[in-house]
N, C-alpha and C positions, 0 to 999 in steps of 0.2 A: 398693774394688773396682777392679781393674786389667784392665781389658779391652783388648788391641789393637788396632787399626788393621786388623792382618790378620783376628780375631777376627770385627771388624763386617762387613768386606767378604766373608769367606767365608760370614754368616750370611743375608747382604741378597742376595747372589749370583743366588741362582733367581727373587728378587722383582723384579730389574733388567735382565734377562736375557727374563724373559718377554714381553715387547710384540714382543721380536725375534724369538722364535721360536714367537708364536701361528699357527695354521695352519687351514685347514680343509679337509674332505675335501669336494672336487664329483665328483660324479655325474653325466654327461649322458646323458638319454634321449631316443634321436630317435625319433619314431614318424612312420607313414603313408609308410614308403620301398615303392613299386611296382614297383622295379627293381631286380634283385640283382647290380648289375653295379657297375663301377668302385672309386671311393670317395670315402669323403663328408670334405671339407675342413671343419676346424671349426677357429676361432679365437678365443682369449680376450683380450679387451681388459681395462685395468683405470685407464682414463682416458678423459676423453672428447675431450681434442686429439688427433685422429690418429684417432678410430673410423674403420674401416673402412677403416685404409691398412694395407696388407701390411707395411709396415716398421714398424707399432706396436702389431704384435699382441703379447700378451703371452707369451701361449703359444699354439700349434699342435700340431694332430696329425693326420694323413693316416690314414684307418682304413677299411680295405676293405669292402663293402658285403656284405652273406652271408645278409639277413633281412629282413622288414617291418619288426623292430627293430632298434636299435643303441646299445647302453651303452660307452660313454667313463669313463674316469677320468682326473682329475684331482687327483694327492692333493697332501698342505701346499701349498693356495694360502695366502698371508698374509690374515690377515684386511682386508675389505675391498668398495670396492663392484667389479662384475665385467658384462661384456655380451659374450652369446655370437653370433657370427654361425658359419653354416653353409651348406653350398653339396653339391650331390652332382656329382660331376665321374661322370656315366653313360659316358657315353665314352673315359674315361680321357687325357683330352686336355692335363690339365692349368689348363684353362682354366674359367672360369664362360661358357658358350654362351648366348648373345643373337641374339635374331634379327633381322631390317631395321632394325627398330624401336628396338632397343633392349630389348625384353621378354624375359624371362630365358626358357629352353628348356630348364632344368636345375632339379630341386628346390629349393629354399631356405627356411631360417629365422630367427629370432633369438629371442633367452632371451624369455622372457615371451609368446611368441609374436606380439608385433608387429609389423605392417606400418605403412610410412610413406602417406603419401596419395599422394605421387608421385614414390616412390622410397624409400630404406630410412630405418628411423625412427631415431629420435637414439638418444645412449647412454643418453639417463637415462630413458627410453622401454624401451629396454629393460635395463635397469642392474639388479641384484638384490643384494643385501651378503650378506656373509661374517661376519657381525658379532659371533660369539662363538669362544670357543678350541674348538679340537677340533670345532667343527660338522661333522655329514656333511650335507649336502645335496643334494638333486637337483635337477634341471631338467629342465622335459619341454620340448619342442619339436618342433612339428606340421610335417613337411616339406610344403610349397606347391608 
């Protein structure tokens, strides 16, 4: 039996190839927005060095507010683990608005919908995985 080299490689091809291009489909659902104004800033991380630094987000998307609800996608994320923060810029300022204090004046969430005790919670708090091929998955998150 004489089988080549390029024979195995073209066979094994799709088998070796897969891990690279497993993906999955997110769905983000924001619910509880009061205000149909501006738009709501949502950021994907998919590491927990650097949660919640504007320079490590993984993906972003800027999505204008038009309802109580609002569905985002996200398609071929790699599989993996993932933590969503969200923010509603009502004012269109650009900015997340805090007051004297410190206390946010503007909607916000994160995946799983948790809050930190005093201040926002870790990634793996709110972390969720992507953990098979092709999963569609959603995410709901209760704007605060």
């Amino acid at each position: 039996m004489n089988i080549s080299l390029r024979k195995i490689l073209f066979l094994l091809l799709p088998f070796l190839t897969l891990p690279f291009f497993s993906s999955a489909q997110l769905t983000l659902e924001i619910n509880s927005i009061k205000e149909f104004t501006g738009n709501m800033y949502i950021a994907v991380y998919n590491t927990e060095e650097g949660f919640l630094d504007e320079e490590n987000m993984y993906r972003q998307k800027i999505v204008p507010v038009e309802g109580a609800i609002l569905k985002c996608h996200f398609p071929d994320l790699p599989v993996g683990q993932y933590a969503i923060a969200i923010y509603h810029d009502k004012n269109s300022n650009e900015q997340f608005d805090t007051n004297f204090m410190g206390l946010p004046k503007e909607g916000y969430g994160f995946s799983n919908d948790v809050m930190g005790r005093f201040g926002p919670p870790s990634f793996s708090a709110a972390g969720f995985n992507t953990a098979s091929v092709n999963e569609a998955k959603t995410v709901h998150i209760r704007l605060k």
